[in-house]
C-alpha positions as CSV (number, residue, x, y, z in Angstrom):
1,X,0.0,0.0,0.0
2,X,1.2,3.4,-1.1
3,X,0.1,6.6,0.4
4,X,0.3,9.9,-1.1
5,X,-1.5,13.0,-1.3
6,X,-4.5,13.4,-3.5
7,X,-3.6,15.6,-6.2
8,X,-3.8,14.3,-9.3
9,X,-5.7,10.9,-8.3
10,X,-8.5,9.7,-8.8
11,X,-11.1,10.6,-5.9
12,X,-12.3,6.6,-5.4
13,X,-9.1,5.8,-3.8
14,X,-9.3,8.6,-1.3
15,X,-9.4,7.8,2.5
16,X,-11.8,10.3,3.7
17,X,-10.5,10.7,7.2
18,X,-7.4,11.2,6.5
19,X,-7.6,12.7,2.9
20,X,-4.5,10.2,1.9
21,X,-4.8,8.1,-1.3
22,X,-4.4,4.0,-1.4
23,X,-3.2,2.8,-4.4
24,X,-2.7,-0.9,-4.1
25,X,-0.2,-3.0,-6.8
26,X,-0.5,-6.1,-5.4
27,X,-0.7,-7.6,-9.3
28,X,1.2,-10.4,-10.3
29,X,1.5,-12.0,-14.2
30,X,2.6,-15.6,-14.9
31,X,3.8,-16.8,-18.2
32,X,4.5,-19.8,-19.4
33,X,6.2,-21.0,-23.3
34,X,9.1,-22.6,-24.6
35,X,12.3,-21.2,-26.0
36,X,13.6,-23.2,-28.6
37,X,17.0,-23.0,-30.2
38,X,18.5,-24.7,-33.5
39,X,21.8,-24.2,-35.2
40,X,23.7,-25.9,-37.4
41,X,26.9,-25.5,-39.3
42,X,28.7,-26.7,-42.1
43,X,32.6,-26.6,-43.2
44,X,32.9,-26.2,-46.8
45,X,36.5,-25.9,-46.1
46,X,38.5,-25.8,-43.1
47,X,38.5,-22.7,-43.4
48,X,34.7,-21.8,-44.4
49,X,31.9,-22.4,-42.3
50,X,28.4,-22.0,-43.4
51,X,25.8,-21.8,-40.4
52,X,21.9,-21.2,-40.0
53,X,20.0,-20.7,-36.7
54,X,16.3,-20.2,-35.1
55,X,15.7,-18.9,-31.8
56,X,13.1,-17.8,-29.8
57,X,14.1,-15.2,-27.2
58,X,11.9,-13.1,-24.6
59,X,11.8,-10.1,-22.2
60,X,10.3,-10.1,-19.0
61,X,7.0,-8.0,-18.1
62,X,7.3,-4.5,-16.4
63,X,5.2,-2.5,-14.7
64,X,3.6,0.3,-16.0
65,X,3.4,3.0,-13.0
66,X,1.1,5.0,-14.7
67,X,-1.9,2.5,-13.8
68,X,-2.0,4.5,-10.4
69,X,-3.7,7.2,-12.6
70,X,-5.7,4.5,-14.4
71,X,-3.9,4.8,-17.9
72,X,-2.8,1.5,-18.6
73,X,-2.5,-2.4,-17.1
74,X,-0.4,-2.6,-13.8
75,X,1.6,-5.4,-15.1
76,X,2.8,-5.1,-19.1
77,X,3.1,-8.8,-20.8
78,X,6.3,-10.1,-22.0
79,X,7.8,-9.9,-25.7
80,X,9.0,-12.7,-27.3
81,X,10.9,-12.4,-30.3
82,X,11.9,-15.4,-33.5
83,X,15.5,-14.7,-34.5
84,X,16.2,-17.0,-37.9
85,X,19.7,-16.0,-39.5
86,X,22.1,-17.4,-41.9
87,X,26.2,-16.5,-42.5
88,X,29.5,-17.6,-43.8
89,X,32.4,-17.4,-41.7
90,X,35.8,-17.3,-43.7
91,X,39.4,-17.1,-42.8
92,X,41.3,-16.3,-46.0
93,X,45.4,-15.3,-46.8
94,X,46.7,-18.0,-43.8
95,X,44.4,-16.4,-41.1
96,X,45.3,-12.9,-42.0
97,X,42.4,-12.0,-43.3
98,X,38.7,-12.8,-41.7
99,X,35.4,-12.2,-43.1
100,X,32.0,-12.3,-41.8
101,X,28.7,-12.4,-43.4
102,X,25.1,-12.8,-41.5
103,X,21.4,-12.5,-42.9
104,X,18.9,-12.1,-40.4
105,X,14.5,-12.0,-40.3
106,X,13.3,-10.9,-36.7
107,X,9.2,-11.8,-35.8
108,X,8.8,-9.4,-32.8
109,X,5.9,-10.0,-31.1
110,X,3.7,-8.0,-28.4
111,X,6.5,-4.5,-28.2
112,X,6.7,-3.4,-25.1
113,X,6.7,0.3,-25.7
114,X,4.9,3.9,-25.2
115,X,1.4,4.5,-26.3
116,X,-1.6,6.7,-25.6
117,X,-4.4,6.1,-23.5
118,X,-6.4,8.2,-20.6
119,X,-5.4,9.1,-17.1
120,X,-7.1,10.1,-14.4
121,X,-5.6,13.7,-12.5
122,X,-7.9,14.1,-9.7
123,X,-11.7,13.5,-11.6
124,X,-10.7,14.8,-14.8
125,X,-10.3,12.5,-17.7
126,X,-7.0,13.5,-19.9
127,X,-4.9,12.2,-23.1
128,X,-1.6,10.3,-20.8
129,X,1.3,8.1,-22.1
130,X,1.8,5.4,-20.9
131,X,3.9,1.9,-21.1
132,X,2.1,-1.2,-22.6
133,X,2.7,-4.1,-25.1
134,X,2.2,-1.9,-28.6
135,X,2.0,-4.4,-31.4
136,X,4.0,-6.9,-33.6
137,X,7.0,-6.0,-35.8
138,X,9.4,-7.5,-38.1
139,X,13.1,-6.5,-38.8
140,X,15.4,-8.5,-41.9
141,X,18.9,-7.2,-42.0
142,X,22.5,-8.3,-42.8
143,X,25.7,-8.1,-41.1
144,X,29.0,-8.4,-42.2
145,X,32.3,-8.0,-40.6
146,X,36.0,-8.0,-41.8
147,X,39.7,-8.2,-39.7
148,X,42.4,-7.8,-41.5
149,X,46.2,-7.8,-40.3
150,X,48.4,-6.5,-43.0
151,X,51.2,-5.7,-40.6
152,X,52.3,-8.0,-36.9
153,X,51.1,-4.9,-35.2
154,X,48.3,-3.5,-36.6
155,X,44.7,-5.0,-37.1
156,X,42.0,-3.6,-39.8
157,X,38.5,-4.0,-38.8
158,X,35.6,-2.6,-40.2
159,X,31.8,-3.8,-39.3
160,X,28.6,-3.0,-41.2
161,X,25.2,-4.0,-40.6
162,X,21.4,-2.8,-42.4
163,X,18.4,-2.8,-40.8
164,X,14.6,-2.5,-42.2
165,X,12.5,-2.9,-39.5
166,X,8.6,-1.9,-39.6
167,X,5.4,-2.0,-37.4
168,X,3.6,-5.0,-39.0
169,X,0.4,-4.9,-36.9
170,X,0.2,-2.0,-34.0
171,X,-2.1,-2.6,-31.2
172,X,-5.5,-0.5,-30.9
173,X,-4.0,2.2,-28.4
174,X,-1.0,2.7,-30.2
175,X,-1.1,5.4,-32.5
176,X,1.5,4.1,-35.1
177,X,0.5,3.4,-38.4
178,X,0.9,-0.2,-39.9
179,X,4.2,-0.2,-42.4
180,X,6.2,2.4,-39.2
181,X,9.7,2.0,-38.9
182,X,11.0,1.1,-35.6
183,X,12.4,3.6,-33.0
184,X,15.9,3.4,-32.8
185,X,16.9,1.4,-35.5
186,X,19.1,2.8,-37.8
187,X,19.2,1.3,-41.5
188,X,22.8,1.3,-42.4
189,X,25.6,1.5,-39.7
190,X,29.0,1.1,-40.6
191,X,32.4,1.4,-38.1
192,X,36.0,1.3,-39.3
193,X,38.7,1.1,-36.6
194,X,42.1,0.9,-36.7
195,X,44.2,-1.2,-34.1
196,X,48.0,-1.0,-33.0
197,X,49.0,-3.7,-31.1
């Protein structure tokens, strides 16, 4: 139990003797699935490996504060997400040279992100943010990374990646449109960095 004054809450949870506000978050969520991971790889050479892999991975619920002032579940559910990728792994010029090269499609489901709803300040109804699962996604991308030591004391590296990631089906509160690119997720990414040993 939580007290606090009664500004900006709604007048229900008031104690009217004391004119303090109860606001109980004794909520609890259980979930329950399976998290499945498959890889395999394959040596076209000793010095080639070819690889694939499916995995389901998942983040654990929060909770959303903002369900004090009614905007919003108390507890937000988890979000699971189905990694599938694909690469080549090479080592090339008697290990002087290494080369990586990754494809990946993301299924991301049940976002656990901002959205708008309605809070309650005091009896008054408003427009509020609030955290709660906003939708499904999907990201497909590629990585690639290369090392390369031309000298014994200095190392080459220089990583890359693209990213097209979109809202594929936002929830009713969110006010993203379907076809949205993610937050945060820049399309191309690129870092070169130089190494003396």
């Amino acid at each position: 139990r939580m007290p606090s004054t009664g500004i900006g809450t709604n007048p229900d949870n008031l104690d009217p003797e004391t004119q303090t506000a109860h606001i109980y978050f004794a909520q609890s969520l259980k979930t329950r699935g399976l998290l499945p991971k498959l890889a395999m790889g394959w040596h076209l050479t000793p010095d080639h490996l070819l690889y694939a892999s499916i995995t389901r991975g998942f983040r654990s619920g929060s909770a959303n504060v903002y369900s004090a002032l009614e905007a919003g579940p108390p507890i937000i559910k988890p979000d699971y997400v189905w990694n599938k990728e694909i690469g080549i792994k090479s080592s090339w010029l008697d290990g002087t040279l290494i080369t990586n090269v990754a494809g990946y499609h993301i299924v991301w489901e049940d976002i656990q992100g901002t959205v708008s709803g309605t809070a309650r300040l005091g009896a008054v109804p408003t427009d509020f943010a609030h955290l709660d699962n906003a939708g499904d996604a999907r990201v497909i991308g590629a990585e690639a990374s290369i090392i390369w030591l031309p000298l014994d004391d200095l190392t080459l590296t220089l990583n890359a990646g693209y990213n097209d990631a979109e809202i594929t089906e936002p929830s009713e509160n969110s006010l993203v449109r379907d076809g949205s690119g993610l937050p945060n997720t820049p399309r191309l990414t690129w870092r070169p960095q130089p190494t003396l040993a």
